[in-house]
N, CA, C and O atoms as a CHARMM CRD file, in Angstrom:
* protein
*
  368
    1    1 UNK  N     31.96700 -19.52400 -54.31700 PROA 1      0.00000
    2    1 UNK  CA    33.34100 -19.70500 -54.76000 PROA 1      0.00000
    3    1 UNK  C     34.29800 -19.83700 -53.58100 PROA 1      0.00000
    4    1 UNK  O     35.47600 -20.17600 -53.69300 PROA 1      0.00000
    5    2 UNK  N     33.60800 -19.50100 -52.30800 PROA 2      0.00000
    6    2 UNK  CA    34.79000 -19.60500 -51.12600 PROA 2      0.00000
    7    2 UNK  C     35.00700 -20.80100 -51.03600 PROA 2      0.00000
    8    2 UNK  O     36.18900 -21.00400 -50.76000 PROA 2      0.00000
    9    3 UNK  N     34.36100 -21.79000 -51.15000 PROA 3      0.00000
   10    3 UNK  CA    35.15200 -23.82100 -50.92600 PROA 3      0.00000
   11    3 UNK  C     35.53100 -23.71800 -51.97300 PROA 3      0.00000
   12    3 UNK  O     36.72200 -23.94300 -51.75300 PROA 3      0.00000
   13    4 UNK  N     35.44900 -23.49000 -53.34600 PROA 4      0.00000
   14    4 UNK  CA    35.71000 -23.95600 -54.28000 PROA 4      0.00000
   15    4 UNK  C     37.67000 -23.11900 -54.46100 PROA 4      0.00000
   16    4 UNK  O     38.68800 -23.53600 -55.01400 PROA 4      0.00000
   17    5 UNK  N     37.39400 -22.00900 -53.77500 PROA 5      0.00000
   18    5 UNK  CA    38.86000 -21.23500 -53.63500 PROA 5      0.00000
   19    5 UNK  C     39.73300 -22.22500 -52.93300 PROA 5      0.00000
   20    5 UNK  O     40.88200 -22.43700 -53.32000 PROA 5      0.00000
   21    6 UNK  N     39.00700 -23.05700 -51.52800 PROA 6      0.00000
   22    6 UNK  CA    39.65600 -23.38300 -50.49400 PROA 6      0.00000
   23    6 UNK  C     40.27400 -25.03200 -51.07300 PROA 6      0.00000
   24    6 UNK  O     41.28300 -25.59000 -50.64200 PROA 6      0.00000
   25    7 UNK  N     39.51500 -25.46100 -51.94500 PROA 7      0.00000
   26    7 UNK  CA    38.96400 -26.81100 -51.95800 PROA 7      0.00000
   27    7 UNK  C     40.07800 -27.55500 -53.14000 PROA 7      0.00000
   28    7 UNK  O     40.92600 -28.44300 -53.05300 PROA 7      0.00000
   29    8 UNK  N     39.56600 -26.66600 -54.27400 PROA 8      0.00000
   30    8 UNK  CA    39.64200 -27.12800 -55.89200 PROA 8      0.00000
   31    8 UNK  C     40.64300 -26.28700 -56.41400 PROA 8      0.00000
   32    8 UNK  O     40.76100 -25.10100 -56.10900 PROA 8      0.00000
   33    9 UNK  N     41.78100 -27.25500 -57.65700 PROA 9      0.00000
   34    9 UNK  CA    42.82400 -26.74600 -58.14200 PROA 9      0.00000
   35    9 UNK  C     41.94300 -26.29300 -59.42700 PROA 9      0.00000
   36    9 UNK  O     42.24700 -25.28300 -60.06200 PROA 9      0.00000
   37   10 UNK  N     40.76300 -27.15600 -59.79000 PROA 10     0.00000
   38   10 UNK  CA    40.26700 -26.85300 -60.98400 PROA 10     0.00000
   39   10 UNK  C     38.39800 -26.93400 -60.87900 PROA 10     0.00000
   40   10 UNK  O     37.77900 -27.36900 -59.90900 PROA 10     0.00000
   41   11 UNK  N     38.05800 -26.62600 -61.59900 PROA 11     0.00000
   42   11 UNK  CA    36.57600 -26.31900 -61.69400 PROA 11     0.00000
   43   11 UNK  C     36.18500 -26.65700 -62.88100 PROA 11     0.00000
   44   11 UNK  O     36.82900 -26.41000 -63.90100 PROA 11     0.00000
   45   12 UNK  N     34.37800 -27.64100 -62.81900 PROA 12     0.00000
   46   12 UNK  CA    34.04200 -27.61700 -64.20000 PROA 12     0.00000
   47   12 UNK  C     32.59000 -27.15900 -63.70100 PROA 12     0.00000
   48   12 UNK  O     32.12700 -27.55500 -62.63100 PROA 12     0.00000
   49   13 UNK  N     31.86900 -26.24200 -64.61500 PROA 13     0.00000
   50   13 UNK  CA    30.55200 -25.59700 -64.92900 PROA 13     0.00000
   51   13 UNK  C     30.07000 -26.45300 -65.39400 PROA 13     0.00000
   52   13 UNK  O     30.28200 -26.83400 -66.54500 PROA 13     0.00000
   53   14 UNK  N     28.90400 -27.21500 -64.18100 PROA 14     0.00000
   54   14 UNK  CA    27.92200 -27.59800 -65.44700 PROA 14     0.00000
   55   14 UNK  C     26.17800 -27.52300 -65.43800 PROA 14     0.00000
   56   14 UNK  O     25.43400 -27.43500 -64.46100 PROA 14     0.00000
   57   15 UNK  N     25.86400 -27.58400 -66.75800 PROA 15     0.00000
   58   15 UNK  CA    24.14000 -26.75600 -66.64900 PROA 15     0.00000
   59   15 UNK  C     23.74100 -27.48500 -67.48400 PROA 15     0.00000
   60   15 UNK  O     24.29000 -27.43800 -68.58500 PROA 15     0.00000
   61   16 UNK  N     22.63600 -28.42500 -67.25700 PROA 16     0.00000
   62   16 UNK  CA    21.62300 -29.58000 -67.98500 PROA 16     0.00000
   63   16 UNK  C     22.90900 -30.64900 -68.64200 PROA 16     0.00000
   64   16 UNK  O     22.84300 -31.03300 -69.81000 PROA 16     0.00000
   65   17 UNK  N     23.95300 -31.01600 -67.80600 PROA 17     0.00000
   66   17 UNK  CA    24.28300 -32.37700 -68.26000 PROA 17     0.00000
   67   17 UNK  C     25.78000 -31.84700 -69.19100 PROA 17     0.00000
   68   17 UNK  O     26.83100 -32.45100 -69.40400 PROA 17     0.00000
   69   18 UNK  N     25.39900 -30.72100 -69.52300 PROA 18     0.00000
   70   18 UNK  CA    26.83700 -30.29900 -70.29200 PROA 18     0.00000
   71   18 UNK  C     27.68200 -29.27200 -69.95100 PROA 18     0.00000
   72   18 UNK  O     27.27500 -28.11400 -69.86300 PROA 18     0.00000
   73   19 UNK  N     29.13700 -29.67800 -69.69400 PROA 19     0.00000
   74   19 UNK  CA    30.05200 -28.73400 -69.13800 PROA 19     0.00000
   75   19 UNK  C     30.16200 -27.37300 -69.92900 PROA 19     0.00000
   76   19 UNK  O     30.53200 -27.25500 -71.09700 PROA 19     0.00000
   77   20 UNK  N     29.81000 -26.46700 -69.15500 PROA 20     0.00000
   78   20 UNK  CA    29.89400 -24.58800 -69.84500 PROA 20     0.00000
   79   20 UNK  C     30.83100 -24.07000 -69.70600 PROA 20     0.00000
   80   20 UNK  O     30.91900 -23.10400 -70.46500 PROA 20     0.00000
   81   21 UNK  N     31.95100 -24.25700 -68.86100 PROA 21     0.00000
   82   21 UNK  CA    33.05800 -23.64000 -68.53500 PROA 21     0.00000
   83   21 UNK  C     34.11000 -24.50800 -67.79200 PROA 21     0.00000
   84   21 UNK  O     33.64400 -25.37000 -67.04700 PROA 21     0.00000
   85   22 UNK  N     35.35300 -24.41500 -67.87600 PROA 22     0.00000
   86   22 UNK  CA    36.62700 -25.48200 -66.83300 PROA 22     0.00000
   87   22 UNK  C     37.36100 -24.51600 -66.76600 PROA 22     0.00000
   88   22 UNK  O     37.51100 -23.62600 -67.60300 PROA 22     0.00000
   89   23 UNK  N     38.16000 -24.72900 -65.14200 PROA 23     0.00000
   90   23 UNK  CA    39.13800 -23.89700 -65.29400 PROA 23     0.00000
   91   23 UNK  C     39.49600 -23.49700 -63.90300 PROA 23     0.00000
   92   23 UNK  O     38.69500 -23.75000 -63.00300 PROA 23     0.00000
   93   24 UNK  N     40.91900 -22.73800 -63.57200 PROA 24     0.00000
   94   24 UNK  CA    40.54200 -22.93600 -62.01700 PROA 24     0.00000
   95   24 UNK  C     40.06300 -21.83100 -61.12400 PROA 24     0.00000
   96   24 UNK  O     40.17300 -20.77900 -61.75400 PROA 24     0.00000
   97   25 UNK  N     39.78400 -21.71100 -60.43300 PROA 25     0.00000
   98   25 UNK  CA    39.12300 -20.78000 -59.75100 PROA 25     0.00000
   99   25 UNK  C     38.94300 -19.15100 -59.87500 PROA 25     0.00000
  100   25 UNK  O     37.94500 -18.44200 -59.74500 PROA 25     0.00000
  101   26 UNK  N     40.43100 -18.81800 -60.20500 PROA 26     0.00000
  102   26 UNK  CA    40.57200 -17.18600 -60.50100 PROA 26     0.00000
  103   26 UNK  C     40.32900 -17.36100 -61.91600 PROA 26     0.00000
  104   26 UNK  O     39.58100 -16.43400 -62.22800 PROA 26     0.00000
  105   27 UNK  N     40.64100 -18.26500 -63.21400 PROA 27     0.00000
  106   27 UNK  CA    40.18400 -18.54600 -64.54600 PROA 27     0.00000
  107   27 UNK  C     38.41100 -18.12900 -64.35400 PROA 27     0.00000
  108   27 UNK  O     37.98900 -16.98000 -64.48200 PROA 27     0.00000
  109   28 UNK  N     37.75300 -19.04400 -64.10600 PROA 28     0.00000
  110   28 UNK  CA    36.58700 -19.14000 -63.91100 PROA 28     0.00000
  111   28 UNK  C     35.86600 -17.84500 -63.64200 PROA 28     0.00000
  112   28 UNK  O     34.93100 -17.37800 -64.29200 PROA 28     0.00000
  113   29 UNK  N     36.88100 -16.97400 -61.80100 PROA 29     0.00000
  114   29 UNK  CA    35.70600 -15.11700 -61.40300 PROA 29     0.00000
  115   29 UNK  C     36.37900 -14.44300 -62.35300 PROA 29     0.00000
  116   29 UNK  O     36.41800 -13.26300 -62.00700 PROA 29     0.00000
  117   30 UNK  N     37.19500 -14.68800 -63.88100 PROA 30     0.00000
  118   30 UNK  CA    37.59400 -13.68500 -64.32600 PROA 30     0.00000
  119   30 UNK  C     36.60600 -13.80500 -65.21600 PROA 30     0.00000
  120   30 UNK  O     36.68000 -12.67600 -65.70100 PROA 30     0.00000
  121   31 UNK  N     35.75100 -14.31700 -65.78500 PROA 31     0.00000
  122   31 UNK  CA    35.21800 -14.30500 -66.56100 PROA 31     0.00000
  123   31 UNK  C     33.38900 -13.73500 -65.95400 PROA 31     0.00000
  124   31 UNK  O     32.36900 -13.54700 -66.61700 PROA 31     0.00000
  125   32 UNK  N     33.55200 -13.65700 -65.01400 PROA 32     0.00000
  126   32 UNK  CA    32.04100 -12.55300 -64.65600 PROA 32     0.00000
  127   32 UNK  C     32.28600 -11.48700 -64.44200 PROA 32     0.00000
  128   32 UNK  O     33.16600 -11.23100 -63.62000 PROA 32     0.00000
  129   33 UNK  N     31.82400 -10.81000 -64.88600 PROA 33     0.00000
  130   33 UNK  CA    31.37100  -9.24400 -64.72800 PROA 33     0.00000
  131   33 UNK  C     31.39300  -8.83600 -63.35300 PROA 33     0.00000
  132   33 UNK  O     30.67700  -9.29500 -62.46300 PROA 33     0.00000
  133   34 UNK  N     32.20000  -8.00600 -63.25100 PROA 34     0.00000
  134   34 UNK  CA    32.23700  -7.47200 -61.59500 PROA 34     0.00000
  135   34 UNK  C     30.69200  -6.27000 -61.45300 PROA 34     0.00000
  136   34 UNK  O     30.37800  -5.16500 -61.89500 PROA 34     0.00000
  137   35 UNK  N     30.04500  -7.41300 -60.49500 PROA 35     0.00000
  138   35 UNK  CA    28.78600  -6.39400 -60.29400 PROA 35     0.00000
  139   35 UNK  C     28.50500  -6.47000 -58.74200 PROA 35     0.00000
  140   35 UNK  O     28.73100  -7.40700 -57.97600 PROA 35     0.00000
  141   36 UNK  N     27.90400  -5.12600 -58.46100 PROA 36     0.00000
  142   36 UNK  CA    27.71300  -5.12800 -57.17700 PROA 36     0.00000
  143   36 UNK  C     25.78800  -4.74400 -57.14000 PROA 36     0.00000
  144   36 UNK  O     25.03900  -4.23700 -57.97500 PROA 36     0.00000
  145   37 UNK  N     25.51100  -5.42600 -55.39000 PROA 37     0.00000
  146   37 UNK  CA    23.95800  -5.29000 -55.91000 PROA 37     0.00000
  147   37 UNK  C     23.95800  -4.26000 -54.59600 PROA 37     0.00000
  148   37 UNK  O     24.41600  -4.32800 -53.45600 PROA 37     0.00000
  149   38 UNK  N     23.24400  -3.32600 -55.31500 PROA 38     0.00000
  150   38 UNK  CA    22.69900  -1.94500 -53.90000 PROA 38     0.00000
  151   38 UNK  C     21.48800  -2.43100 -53.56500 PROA 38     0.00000
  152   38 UNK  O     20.91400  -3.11800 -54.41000 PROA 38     0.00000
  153   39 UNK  N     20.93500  -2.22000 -52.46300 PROA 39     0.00000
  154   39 UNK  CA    19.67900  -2.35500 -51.81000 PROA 39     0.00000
  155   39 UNK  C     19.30600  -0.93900 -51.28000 PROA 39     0.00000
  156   39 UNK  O     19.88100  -0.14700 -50.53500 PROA 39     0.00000
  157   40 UNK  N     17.84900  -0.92300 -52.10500 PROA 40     0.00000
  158   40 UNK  CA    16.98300   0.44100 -51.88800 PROA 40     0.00000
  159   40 UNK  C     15.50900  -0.08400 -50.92500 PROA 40     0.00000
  160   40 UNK  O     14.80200  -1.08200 -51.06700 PROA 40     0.00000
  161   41 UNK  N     15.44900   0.80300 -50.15000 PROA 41     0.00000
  162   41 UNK  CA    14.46400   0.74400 -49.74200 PROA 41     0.00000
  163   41 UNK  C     13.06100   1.36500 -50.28300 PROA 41     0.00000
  164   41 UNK  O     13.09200   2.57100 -50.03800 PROA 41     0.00000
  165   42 UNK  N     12.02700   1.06300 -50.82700 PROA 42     0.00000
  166   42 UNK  CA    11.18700   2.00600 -51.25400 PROA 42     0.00000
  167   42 UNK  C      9.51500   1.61400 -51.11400 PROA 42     0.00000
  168   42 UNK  O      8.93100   0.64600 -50.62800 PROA 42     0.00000
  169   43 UNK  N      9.17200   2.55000 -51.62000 PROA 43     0.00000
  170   43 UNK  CA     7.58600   2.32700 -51.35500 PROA 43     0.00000
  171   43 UNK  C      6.18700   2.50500 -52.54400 PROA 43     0.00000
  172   43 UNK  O      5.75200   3.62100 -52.82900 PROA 43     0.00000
  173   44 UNK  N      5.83900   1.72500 -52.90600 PROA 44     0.00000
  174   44 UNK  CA     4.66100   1.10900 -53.96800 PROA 44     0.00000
  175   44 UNK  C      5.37100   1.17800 -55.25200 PROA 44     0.00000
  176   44 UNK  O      4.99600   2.00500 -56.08400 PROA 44     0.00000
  177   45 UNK  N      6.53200   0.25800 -55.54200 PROA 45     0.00000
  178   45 UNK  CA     7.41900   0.30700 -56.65200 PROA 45     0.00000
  179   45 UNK  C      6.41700  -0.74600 -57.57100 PROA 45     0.00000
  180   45 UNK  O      5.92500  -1.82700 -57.24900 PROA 45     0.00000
  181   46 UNK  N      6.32800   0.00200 -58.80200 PROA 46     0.00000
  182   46 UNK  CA     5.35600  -1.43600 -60.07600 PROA 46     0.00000
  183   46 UNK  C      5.88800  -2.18200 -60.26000 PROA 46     0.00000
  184   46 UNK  O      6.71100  -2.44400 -59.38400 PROA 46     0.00000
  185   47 UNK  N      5.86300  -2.95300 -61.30100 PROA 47     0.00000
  186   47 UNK  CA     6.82100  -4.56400 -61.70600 PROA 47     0.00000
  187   47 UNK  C      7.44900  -3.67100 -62.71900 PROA 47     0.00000
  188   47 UNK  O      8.67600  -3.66200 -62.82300 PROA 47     0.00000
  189   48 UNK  N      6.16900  -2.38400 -64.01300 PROA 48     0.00000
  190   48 UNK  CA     6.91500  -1.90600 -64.81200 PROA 48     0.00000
  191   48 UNK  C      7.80800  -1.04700 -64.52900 PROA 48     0.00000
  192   48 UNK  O      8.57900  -0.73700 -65.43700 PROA 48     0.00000
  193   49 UNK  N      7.94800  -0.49500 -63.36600 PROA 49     0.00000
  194   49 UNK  CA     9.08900   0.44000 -63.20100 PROA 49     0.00000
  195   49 UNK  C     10.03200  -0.02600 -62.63200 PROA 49     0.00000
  196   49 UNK  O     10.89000   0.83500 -62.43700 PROA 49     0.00000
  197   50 UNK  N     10.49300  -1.73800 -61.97800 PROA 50     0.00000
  198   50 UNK  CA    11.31800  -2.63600 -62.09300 PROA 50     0.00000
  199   50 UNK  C     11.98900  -3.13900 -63.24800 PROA 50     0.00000
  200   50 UNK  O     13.12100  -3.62200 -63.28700 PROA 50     0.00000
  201   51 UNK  N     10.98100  -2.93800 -64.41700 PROA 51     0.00000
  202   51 UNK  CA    11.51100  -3.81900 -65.71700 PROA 51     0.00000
  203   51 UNK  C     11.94000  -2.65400 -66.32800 PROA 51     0.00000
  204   51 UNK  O     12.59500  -2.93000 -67.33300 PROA 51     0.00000
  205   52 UNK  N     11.81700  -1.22000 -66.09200 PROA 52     0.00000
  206   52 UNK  CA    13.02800   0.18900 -66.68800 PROA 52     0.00000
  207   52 UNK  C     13.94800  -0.02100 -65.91400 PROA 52     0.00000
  208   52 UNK  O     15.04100   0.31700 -66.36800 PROA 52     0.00000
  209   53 UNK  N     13.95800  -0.43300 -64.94800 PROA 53     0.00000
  210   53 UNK  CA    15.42600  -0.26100 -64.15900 PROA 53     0.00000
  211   53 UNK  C     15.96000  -0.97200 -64.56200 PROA 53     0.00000
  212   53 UNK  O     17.05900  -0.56500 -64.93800 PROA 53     0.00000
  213   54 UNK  N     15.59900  -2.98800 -64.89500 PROA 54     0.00000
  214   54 UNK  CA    16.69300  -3.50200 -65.56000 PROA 54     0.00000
  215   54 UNK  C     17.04600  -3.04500 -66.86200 PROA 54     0.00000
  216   54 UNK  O     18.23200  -2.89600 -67.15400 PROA 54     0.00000
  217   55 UNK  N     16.04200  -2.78600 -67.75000 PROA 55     0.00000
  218   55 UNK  CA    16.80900  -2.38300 -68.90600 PROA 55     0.00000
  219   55 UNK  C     17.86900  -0.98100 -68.52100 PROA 55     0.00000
  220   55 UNK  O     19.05500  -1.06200 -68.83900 PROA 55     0.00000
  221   56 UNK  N     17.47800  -0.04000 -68.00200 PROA 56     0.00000
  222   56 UNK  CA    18.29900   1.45800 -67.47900 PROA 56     0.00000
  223   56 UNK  C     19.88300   0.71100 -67.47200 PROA 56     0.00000
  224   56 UNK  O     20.85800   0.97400 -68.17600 PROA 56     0.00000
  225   57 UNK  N     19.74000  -0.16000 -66.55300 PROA 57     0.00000
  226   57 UNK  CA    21.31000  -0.45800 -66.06100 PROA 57     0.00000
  227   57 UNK  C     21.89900  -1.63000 -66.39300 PROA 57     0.00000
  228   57 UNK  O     22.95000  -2.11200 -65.97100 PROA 57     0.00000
  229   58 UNK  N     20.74400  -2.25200 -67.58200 PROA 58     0.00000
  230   58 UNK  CA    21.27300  -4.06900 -68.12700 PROA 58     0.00000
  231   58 UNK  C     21.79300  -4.88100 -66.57600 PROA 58     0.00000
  232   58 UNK  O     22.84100  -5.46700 -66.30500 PROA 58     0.00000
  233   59 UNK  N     20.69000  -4.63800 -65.84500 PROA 59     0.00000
  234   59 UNK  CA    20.98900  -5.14300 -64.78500 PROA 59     0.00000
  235   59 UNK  C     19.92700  -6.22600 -64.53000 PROA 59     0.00000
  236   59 UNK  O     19.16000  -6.46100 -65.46300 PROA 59     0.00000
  237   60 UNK  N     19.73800  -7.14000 -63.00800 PROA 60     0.00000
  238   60 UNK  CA    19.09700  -7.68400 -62.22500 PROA 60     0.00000
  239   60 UNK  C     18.60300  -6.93200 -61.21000 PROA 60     0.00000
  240   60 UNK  O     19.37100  -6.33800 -60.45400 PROA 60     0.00000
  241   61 UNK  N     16.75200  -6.84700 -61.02500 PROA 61     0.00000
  242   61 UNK  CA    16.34900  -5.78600 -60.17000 PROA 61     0.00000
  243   61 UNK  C     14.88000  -6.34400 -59.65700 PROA 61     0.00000
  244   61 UNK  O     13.79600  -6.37400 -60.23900 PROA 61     0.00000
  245   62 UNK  N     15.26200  -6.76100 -58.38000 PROA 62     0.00000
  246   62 UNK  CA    14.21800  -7.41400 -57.63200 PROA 62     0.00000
  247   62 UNK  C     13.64200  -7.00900 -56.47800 PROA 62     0.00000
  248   62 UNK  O     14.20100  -7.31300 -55.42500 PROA 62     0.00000
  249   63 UNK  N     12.37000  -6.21800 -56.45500 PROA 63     0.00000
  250   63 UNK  CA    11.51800  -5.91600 -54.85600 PROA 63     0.00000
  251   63 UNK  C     11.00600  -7.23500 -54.67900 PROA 63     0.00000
  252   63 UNK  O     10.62800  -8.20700 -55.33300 PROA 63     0.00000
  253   64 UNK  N     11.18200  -6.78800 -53.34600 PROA 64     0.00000
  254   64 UNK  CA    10.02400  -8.07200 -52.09800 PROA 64     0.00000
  255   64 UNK  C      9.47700  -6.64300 -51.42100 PROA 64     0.00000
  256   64 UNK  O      9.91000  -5.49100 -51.41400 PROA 64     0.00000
  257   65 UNK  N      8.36500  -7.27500 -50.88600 PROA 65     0.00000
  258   65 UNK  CA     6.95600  -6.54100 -50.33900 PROA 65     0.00000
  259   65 UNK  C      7.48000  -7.00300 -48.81000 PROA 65     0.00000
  260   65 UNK  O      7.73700  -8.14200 -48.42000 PROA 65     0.00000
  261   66 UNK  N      7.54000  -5.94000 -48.19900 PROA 66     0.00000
  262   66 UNK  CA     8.18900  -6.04900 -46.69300 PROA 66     0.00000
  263   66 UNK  C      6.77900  -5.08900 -45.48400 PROA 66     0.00000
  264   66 UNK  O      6.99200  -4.27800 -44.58300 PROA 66     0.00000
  265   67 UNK  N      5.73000  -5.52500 -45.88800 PROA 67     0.00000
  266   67 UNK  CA     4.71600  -4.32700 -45.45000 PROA 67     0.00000
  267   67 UNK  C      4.40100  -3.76900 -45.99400 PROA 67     0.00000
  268   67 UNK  O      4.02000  -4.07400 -47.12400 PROA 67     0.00000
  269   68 UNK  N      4.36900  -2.40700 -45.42000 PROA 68     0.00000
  270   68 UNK  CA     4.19200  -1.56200 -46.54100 PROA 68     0.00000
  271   68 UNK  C      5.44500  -0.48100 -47.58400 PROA 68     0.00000
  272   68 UNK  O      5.48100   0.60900 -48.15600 PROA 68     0.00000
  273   69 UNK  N      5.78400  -0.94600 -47.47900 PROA 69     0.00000
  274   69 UNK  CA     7.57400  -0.77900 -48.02000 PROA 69     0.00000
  275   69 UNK  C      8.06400  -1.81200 -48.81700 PROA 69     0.00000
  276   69 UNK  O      7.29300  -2.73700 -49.07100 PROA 69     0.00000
  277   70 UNK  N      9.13500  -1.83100 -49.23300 PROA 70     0.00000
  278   70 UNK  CA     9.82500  -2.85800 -50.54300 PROA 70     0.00000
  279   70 UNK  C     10.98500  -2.78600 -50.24300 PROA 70     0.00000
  280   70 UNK  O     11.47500  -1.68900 -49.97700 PROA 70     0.00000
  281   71 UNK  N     11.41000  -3.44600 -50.22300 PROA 71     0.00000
  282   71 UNK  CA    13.59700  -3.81100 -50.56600 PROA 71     0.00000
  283   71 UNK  C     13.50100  -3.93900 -52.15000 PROA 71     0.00000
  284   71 UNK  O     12.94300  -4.91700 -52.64700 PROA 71     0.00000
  285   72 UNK  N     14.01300  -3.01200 -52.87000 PROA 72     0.00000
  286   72 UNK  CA    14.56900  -3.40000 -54.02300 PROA 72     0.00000
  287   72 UNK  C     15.74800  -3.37500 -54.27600 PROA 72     0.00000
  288   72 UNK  O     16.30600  -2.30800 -54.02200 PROA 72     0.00000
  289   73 UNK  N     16.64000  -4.55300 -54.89000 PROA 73     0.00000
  290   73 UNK  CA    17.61200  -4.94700 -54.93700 PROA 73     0.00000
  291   73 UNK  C     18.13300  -4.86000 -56.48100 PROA 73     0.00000
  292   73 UNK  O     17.49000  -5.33400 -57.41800 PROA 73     0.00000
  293   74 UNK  N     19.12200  -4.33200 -56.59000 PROA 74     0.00000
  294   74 UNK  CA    19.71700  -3.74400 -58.37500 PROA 74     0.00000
  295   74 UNK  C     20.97900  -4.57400 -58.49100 PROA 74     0.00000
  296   74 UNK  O     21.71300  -4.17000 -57.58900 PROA 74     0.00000
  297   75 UNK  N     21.57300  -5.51500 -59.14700 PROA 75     0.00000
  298   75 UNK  CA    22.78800  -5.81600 -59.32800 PROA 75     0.00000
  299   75 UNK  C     23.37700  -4.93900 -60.63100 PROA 75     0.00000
  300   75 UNK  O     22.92400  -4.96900 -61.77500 PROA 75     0.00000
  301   76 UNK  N     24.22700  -4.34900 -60.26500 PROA 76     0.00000
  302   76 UNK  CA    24.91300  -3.47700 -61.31600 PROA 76     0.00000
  303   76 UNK  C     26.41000  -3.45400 -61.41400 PROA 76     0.00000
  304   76 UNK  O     27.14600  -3.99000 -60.58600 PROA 76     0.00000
  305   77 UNK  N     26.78500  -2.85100 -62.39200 PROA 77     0.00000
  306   77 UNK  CA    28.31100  -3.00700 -62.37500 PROA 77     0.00000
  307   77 UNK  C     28.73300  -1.04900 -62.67500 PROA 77     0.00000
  308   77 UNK  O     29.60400  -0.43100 -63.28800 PROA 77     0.00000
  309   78 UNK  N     27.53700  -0.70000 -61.83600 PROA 78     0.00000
  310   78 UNK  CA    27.41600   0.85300 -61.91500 PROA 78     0.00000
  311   78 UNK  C     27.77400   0.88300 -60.22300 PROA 78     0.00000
  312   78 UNK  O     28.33200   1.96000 -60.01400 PROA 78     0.00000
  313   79 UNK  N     27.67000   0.18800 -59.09400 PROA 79     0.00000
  314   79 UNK  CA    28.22700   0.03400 -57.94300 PROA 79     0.00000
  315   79 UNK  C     27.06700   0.95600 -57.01800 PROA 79     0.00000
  316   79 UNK  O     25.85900   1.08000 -57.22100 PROA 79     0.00000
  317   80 UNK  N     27.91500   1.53200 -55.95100 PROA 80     0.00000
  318   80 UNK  CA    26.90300   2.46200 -55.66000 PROA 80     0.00000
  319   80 UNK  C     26.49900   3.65500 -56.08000 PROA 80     0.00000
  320   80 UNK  O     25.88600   4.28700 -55.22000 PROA 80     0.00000
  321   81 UNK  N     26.66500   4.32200 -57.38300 PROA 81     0.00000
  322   81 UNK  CA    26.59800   5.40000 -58.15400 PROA 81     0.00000
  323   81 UNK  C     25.52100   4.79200 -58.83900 PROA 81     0.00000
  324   81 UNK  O     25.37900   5.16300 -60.00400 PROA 81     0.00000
  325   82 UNK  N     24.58400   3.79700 -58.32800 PROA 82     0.00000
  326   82 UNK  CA    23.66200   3.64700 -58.87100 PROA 82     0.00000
  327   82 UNK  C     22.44800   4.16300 -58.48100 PROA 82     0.00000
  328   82 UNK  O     21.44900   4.34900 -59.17600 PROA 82     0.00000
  329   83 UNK  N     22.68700   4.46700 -56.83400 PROA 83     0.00000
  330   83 UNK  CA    21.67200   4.60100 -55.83500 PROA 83     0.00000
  331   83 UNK  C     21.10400   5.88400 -56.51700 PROA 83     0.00000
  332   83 UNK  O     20.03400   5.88500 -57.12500 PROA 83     0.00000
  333   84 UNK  N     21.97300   7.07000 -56.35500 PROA 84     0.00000
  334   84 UNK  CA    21.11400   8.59800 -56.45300 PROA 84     0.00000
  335   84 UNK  C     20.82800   8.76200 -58.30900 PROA 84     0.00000
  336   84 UNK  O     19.90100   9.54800 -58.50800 PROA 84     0.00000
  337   85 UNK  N     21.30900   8.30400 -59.35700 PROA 85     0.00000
  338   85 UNK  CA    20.85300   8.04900 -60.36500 PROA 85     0.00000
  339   85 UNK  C     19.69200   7.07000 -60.52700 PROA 85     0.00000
  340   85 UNK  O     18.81300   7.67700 -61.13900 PROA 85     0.00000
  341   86 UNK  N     19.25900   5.70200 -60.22500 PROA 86     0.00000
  342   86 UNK  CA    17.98300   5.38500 -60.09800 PROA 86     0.00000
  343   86 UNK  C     17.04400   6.00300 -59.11700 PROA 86     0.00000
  344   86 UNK  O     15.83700   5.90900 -59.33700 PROA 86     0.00000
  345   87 UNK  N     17.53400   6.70900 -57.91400 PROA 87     0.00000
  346   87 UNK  CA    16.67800   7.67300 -57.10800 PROA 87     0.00000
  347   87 UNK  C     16.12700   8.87600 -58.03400 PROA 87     0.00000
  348   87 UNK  O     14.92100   9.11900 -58.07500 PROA 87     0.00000
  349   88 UNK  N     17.01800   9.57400 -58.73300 PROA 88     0.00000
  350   88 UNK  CA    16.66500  10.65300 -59.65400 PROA 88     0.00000
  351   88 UNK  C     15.56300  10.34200 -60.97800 PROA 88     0.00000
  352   88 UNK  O     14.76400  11.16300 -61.42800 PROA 88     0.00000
  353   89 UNK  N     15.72000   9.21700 -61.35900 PROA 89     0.00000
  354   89 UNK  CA    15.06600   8.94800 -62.54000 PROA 89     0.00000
  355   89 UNK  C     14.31800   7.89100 -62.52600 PROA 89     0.00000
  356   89 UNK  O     13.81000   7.63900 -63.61900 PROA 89     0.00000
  357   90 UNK  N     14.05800   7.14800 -61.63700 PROA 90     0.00000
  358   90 UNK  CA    12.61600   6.48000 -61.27000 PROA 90     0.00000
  359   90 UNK  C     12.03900   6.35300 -59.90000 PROA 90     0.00000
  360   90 UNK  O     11.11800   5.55300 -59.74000 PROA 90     0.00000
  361   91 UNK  N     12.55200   7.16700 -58.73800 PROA 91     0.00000
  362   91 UNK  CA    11.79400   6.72100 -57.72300 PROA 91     0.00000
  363   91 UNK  C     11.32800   8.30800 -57.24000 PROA 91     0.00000
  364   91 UNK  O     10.84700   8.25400 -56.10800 PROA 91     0.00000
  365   92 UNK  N     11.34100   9.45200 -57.69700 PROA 92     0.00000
  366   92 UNK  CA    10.67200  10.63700 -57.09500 PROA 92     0.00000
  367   92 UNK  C      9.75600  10.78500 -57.48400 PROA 92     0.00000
  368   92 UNK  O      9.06400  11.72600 -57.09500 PROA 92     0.00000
């Protein structure tokens, strides 16, 4: 959205050929969900205890395999008060 801030009086969304949204720039980020994504570091995380976390927080929640360790990444609109609540209830 930073060119499109710098660039464009107006904006059109589009996905397979048909416009989803118009409008201009602050129109357009008002309409997403303010979410922020924390990054956890952790170690031998499952896919199923990835797929409780998205449902836990109706979020987006993605490890990559970094060695022997993981980056898992949470987009939430729980911010960083997400960290020691998913620490408490799925990673001890």
């Amino acid at each position: 959205m930073f060119e499109a801030d710098a660039l464009c009086d107006r904006i059109s969304v589009i996905n397979h050929g048909k416009i989803i949204a118009r409008g201009t720039p602050e129109e357009l980020k008002a309409l997403v969900p303010d979410l922020t994504v924390v990054e956890m570091e952790v170690f031998g995380i499952s896919p199923m205890l990835i797929e409780k976390i998205q449902r836990w927080s109706s979020s987006t929640a993605v490890a990559e395999d970094q060695g022997p360790r993981q980056l898992l990444w949470v987009q939430t609109a729980l911010g960083a008060k997400a960290i020691p609540v998913a620490h408490e209830r799925f990673l001890v």
